[in-house]
C-alpha positions as CSV (number, residue, x, y, z in Angstrom):
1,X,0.0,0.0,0.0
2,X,1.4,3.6,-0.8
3,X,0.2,7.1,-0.1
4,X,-0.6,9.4,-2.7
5,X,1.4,12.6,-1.9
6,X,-1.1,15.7,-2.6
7,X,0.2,19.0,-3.9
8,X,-1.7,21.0,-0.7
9,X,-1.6,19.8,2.2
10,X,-3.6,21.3,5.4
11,X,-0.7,21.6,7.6
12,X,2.9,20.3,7.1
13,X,6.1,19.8,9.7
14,X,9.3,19.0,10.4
15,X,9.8,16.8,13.4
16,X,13.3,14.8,14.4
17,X,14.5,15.2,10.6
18,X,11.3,14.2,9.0
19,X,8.7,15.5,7.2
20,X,5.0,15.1,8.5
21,X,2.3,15.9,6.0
22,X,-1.5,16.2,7.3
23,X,-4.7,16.2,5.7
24,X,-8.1,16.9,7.1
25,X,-10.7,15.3,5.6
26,X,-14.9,14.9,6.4
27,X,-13.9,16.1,9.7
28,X,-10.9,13.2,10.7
29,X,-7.4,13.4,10.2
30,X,-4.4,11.6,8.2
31,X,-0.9,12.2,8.1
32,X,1.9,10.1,6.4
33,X,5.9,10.8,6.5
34,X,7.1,11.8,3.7
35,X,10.4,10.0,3.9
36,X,9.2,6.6,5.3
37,X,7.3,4.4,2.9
38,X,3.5,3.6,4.9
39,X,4.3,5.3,7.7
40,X,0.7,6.8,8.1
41,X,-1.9,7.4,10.8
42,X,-5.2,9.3,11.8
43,X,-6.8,10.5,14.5
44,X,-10.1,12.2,14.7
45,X,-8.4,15.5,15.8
46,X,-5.2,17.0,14.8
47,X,-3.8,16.6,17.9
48,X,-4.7,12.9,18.0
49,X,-3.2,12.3,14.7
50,X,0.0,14.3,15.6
51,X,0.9,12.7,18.2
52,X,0.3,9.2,16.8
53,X,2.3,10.1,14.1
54,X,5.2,10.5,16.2
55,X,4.5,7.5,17.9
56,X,4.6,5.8,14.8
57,X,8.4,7.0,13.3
58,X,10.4,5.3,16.2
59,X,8.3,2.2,16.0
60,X,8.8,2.2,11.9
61,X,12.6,2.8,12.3
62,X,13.2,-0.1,14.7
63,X,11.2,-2.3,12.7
64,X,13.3,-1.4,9.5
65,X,16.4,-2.0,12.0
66,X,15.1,-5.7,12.8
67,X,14.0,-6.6,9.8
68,X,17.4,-5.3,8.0
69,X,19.6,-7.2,10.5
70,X,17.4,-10.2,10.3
71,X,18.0,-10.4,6.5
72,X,21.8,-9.6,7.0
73,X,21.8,-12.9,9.4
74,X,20.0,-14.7,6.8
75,X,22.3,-14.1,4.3
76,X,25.1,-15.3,6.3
């Protein structure tokens, strides 16, 4: 599954290197990060959405961590 990057955005940010884009749609929320391939959420607020976005990135990143050291093993 991919996210279709829109040319307007409601609201977009910069947090710990990455860019957050948000939508607001028939009243509920989305963002994805730019950067890291379906790393999404929503909320039904903004604020809700923000801040399970940033949940979101460190659990993505460690799960990209695991899963390139378990193919590194596996190629061993």
């Amino acid at each position: 599954m991919s996210v279709e990057p829109r040319e307007h955005h409601t609201h977009v940010e910069h947090y710990d290197g990455h860019t957050i884009a948000y939508d607001e749609e028939d009243g509920a929320w989305g963002a994805y990060v730019e950067d890291l391939p379906v790393c999404f959420s929503v909320g039904a607020t903004f604020e809700e959405c923000s801040r399970r976005i940033k949940e979101a990135i460190p659990l993505y990143l460690d799960a990209a961590r695991d899963h390139e050291q378990q193919s590194r093993s596996a190629a061993s």
